[in-house]
C-alpha positions as CSV (number, residue, x, y, z in Angstrom):
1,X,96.6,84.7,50.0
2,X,94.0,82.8,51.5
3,X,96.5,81.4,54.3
4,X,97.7,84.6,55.4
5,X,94.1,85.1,56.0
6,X,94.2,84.1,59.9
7,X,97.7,85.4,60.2
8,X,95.5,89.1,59.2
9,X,93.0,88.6,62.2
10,X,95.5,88.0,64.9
11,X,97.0,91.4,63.5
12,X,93.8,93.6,63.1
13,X,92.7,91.9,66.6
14,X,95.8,92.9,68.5
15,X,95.9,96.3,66.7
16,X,92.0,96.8,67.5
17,X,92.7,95.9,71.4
18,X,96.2,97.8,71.0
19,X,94.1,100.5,69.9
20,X,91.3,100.9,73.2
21,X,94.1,100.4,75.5
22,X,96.3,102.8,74.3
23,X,92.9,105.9,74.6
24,X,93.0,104.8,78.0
25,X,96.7,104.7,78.8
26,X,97.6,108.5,76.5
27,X,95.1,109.7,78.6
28,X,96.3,109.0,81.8
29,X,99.5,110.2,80.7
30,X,98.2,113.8,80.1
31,X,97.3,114.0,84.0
32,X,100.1,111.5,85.6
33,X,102.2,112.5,88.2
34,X,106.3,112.3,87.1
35,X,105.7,110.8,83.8
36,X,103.4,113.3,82.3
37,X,104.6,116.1,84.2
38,X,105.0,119.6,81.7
39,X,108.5,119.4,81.9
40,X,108.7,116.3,79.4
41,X,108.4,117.1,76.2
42,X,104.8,115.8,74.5
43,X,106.8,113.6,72.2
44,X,108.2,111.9,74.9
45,X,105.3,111.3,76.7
46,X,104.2,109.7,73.5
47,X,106.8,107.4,73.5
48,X,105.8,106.3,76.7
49,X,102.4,105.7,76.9
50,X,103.2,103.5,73.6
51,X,105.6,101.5,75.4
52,X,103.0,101.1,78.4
53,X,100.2,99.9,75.8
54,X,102.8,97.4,74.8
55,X,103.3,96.1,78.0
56,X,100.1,96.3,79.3
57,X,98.1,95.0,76.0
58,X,99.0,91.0,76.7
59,X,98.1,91.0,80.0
60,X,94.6,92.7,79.6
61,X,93.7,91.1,76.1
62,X,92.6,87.9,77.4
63,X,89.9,90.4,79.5
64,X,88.4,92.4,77.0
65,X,85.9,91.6,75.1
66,X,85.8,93.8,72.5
67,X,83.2,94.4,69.2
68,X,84.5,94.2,66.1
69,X,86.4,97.5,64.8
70,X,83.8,99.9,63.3
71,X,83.9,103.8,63.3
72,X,80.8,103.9,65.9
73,X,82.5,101.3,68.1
74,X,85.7,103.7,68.0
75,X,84.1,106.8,68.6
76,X,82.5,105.3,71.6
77,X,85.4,103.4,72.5
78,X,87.4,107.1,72.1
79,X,85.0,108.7,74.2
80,X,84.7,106.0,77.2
81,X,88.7,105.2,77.4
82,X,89.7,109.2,77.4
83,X,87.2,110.2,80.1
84,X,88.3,106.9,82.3
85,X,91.9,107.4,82.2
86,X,91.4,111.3,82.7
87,X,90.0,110.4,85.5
88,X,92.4,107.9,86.7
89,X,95.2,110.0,86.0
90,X,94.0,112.9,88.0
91,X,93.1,110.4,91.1
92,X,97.1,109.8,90.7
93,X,97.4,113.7,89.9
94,X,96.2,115.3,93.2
95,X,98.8,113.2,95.6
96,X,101.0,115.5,93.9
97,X,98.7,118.4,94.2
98,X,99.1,117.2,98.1
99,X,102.7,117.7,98.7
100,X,101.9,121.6,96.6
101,X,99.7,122.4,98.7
102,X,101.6,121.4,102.1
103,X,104.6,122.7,101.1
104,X,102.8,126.1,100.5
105,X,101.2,125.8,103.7
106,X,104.6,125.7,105.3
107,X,105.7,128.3,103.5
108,X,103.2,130.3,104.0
109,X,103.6,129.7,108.0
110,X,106.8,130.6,108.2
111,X,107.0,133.7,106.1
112,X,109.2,131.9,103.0
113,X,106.6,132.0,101.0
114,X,108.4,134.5,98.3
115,X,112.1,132.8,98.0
116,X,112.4,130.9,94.8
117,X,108.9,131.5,93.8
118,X,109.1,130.8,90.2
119,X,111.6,128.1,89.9
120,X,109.4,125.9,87.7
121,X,107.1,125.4,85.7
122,X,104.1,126.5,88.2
123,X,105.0,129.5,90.4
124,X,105.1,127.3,93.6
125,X,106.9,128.5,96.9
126,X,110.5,127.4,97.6
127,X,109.3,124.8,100.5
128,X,106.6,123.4,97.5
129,X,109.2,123.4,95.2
130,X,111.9,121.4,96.9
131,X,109.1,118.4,98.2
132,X,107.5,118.7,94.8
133,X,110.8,117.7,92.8
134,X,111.7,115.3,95.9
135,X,108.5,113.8,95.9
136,X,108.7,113.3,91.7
137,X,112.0,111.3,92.1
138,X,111.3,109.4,94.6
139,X,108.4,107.5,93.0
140,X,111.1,107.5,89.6
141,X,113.3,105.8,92.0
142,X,111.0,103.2,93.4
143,X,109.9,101.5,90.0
144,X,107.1,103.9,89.0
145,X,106.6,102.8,85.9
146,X,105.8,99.0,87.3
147,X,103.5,100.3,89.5
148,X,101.6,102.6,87.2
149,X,101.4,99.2,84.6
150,X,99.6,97.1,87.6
151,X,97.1,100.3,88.7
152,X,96.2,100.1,84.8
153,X,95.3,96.6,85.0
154,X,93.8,97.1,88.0
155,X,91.5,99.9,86.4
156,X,89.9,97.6,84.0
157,X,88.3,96.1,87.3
158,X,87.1,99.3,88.7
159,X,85.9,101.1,85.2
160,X,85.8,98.5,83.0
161,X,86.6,98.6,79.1
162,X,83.6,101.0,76.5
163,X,81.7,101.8,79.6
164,X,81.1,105.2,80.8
165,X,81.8,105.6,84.4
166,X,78.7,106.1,86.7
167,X,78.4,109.8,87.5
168,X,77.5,109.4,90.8
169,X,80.4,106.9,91.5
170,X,82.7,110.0,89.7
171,X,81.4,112.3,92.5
172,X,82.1,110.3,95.2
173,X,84.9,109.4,94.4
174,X,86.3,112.5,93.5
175,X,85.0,114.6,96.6
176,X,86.7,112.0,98.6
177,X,90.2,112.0,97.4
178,X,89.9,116.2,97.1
179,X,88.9,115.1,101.3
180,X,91.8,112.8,101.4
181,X,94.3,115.2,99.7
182,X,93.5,118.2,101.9
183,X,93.8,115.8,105.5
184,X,97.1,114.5,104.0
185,X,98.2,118.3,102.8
186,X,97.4,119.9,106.6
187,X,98.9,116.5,108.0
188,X,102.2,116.8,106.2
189,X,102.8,120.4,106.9
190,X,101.5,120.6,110.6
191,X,105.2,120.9,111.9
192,X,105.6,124.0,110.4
193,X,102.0,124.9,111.0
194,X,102.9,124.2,115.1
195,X,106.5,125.8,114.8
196,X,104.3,129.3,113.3
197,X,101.6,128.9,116.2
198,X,104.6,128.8,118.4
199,X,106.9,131.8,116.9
200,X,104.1,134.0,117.0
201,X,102.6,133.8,120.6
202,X,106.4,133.9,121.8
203,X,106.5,137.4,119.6
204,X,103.7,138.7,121.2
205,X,105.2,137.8,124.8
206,X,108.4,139.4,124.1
207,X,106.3,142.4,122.5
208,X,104.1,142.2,125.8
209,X,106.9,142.3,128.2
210,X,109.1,144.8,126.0
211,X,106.9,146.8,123.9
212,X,110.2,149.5,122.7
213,X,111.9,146.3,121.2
214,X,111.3,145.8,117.4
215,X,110.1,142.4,117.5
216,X,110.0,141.8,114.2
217,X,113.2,142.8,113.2
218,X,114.2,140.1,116.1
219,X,112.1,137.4,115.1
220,X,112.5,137.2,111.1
221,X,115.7,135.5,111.0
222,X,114.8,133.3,114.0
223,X,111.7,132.2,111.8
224,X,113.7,132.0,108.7
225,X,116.3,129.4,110.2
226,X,113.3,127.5,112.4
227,X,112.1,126.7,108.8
228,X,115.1,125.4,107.2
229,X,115.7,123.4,110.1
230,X,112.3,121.9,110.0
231,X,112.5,121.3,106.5
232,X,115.7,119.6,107.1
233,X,114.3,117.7,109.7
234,X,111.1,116.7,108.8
235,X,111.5,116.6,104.7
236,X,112.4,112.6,105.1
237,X,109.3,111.9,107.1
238,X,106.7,114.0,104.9
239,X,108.1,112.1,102.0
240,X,107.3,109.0,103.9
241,X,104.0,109.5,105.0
242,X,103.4,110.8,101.6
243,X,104.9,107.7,99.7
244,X,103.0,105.3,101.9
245,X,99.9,107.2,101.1
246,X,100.2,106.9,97.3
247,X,101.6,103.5,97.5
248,X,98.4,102.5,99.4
249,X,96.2,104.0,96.9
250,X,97.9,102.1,94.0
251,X,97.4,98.8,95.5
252,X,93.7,99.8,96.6
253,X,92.4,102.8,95.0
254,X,89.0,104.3,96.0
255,X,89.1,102.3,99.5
């Protein structure tokens, strides 16, 4: 018994750091874009946020310098590690509340606001809809998972392990990517923001210069197809300018 002593630490240790990372990581997971999206079922995202804490647990061990297991140390450690990867998770979270938001703006703007408006699991517009699922598979296409193991090591540098986060850093940070996410929401759907401006003052022309003809009448399918056509058009660039975006706050968040 006494030599399976050592071999009892090395378990209790690994379980213990196992343990801390794995608050952090489930709570991310409850707020992460694509892999903790409402859609998956809870059990699944269980599944992966255990095979993340298995990936990630090696490479942070030799970092963390842990106390030893007691039930004040976990309650702390329960309480630091859930509000940092809340808040890490919803820092990931609003890029996706970006491409919502734009692709509500263009729907709104263009009068397609009502097509398709409860296709899933939020009642989003049809233009939100289609970016939204685009958006989701092309970061599941691009190695998500790897990069959302690197931005969890990386977060042991910016909130590091049993601290709480500084309030005032929280604030900043936050009102600065709520900014960021409303430049980047106008930004992606200011083509069909322009092609709006541009419908209406040729309707009021048209009205000017003809006021018996029913403008309206004239103009709704003429706004209807400008709009697909946009989205056609300019789909593959907003996904771009959105990707590069996200990718650039993965590599260097808060910057």
């Amino acid at each position: 018994m006494t030599a399976l002593l050592p071999l009892v630490e090395i378990v209790t240790g690994s379980f213990w750091i196992g343990l801390v990372v794995f608050l952090r990581v489930g709570a991310m997971m409850m707020a992460m874009p694509a892999l903790g999206e409402q859609m998956i079922p809870a059990r699944f995202k269980l599944f992966i946020a255990l095979m993340m804490t298995t990936v990630v647990t090696p490479a942070v061990a030799p970092h963390l310098d842990l106390p030893e297991p007691t039930l004040n140390v976990f309650l702390y450690a329960l309480a630091t590690e859930t509000i940092a990867g809340l808040f890490l998770g919803m820092m990931l979270r609003m890029f996706v509340m970006a491409i919502q938001v734009a692709g509500a703006m263009a729907a709104q703007s263009t009068s397609l606001s009502q097509i398709l408006g409860s296709a899933g699991m939020d009642p989003l517009p049809a233009i939100g809809q289609i970016l939204f699922m685009a958006a989701l598979a092309l970061l599941m296409t691009t190695g998500f998972h790897v990069k959302v193991a690197m931005f969890i090591l990386l977060s042991y540098e910016i909130l590091p392990a049993l601290e709480f986060p500084n309030p005032a850093d929280v604030a900043e940070a936050g009102a600065m990517r709520v900014s960021k996410t409303v430049s980047l929401a106008f930004t992606l759907a200011a083509p069909f923001v322009i092609l709006s401006v541009l419908y209406n003052l040729t309707l009021g022309v048209i009205n000017k210069a003809m006021p018996q003809l029913m403008v309206a009448f004239v103009g709704a399918p003429v706004i209807t197809f400008g709009a697909m056509a946009m989205l056609l058009v300019a789909a593959p660039l907003m996904l771009t300018v959105w990707f590069e975006a996200f990718e650039s706050f993965l590599i260097a968040p808060f910057r």
